[in-house]
Structure formats: C-alpha cells, structure tokens
C-alpha positions in Angstrom: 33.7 -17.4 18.8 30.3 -16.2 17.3 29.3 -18.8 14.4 26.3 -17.0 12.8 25.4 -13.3 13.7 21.9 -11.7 13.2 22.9 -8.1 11.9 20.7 -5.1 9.9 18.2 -8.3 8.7 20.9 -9.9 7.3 22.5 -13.5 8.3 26.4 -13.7 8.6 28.3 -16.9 9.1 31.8 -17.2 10.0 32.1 -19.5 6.7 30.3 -16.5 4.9 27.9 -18.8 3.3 24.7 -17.5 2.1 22.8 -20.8 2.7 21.2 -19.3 6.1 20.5 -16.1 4.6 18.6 -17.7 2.2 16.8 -20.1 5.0 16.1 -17.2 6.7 14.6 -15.0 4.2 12.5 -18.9 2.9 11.6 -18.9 6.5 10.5 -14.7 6.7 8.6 -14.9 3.3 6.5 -18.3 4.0 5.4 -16.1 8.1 4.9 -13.0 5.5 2.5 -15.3 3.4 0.8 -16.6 6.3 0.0 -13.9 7.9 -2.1 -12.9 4.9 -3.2 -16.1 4.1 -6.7 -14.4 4.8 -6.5 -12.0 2.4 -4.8 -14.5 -0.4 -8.3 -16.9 0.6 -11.0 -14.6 0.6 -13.6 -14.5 -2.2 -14.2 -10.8 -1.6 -11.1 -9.8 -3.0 -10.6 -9.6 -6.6 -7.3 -11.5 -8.1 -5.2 -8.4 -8.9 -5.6 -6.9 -5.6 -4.3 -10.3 -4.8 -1.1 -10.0 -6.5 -0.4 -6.6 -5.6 -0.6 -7.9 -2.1 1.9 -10.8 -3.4 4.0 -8.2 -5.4 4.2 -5.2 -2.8 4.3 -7.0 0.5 5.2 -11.3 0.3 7.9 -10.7 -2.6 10.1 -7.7 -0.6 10.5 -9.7 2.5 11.3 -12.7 0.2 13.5 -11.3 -1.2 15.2 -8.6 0.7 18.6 -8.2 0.0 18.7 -10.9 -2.6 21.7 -8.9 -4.7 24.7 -10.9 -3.3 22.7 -14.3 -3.6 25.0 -16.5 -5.8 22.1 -18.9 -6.3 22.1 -23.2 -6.7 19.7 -25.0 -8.6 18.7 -26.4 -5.6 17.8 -22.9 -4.0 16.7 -21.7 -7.6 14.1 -24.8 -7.3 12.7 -24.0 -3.8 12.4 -20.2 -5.0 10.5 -21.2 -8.1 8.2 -24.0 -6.1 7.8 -21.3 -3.1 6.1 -18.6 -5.4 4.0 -21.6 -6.9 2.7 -22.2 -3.8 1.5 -19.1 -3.0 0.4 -18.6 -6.1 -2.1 -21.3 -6.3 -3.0 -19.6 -2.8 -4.4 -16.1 -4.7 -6.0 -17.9 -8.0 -7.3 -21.2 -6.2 -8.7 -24.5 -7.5 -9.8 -24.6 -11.0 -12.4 -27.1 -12.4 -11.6 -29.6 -14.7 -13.0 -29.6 -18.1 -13.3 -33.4 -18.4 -14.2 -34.8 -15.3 -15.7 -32.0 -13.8 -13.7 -32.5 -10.8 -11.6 -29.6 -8.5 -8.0 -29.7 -9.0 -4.7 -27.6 -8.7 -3.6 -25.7 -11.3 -0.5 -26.7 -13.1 2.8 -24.5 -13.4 1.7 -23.8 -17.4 -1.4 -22.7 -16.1 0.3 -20.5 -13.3 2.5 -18.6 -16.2 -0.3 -17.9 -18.1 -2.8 -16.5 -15.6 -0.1 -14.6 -13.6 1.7 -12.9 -16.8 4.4 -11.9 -14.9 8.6 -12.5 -14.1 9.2 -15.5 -11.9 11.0 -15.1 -8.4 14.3 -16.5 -9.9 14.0 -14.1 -12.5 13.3 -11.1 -10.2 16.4 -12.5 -8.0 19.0 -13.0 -10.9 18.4 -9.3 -12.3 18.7 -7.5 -9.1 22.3 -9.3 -8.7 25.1 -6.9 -8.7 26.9 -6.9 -12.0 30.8 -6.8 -11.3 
C-alpha cells in the first residue's frame, strides 16, 4: 500500500492530510528563494525589481495550488514568518537611528515598506468558496 504519492506537483496521503503538501510547497519555495538569493542580495538591483522577482517567481511556487489548504495557525505562522524572511532578504539591514548600529528590520517595518497583502492573506482568498 502506497502511503504518500507524488502526483501533477501535488502531495497525496492515504490519510488525505495536507500537512505534506504544505511541507512540500515550505520546502519548494525556501530552494525557489535560494536559488535567487543572488538576485534578492545584490546592490545592483533596485527594490521593486526585487519584489517583482518575490511576487512573479518565489510566491507561485510557494504557493501553488494553495486553494484546498484548510490552514492551522501553526502553518498560518510559518507562512507569515517564511515571507518575513525573505523579505528582509530584498530590503536588507537598516541603520539604527539611536545607536547607529546595523539591525533587522521589524515586522512593522516590513508592512510599511513592502505595502502589499501578506502570504496568509494571498492564501485565504484564493481558497475555494463552497
């Protein structure tokens, strides 16, 4: 008996749980990031040609097939903390006011500068309505 089958892109269990489809597109999306991690890092390149590289090519194969994910706040939270991540990859460090020192930028910060609808946003409106 086949216990998980690799069909079309899609992950199918013989519980029919989408926790591995949802590993597997973590798992696709993070290699997808990577691979352009050169791109996302490079001073050359201005910041919106960054996030049309995160919009058009990291965010499809994150989220392919995402309208029969019945989300968890548990996968809700890794969604949300994975598009931080690569977030703070295309805009970089920023330096502090008062001590003058490098740092991350915050998740306020993030919403501001990227002005746009969060992954679990994206996700929840592209679910099929019954």
């Amino acid at each position: 008996m086949v216990e998980e089958l690799k069909y079309l892109g899609t992950t199918i269990t013989d519980q029919n749980s989408i926790k591995e489809e949802i590993k597997s597109r973590f798992k696709s999306g993070n290699a997808c990031c990577h691979s352009v991690q050169n791109l996302l890092h490079s001073s050359l390149l201005y910041k919106n040609l960054k996030i049309k590289i995160h919009r058009n090519i990291i965010l499809p194969v994150l989220l392919y097939r995402c309208k029969n994910w019945s989300l968890t706040f548990k996968e809700e939270r890794r969604l949300w903390v994975s598009e931080n991540w690569m977030l703070r990859r295309i805009f970089g460090s920023k330096r502090d006011e008062v001590t003058g020192e490098w740092r991350k930028l915050h998740n306020e910060e993030l919403i501001d500068v990227y002005c746009s609808r969060n992954v679990v946003r994206m996700t929840n409106s592209r679910r099929m309505r019954w």
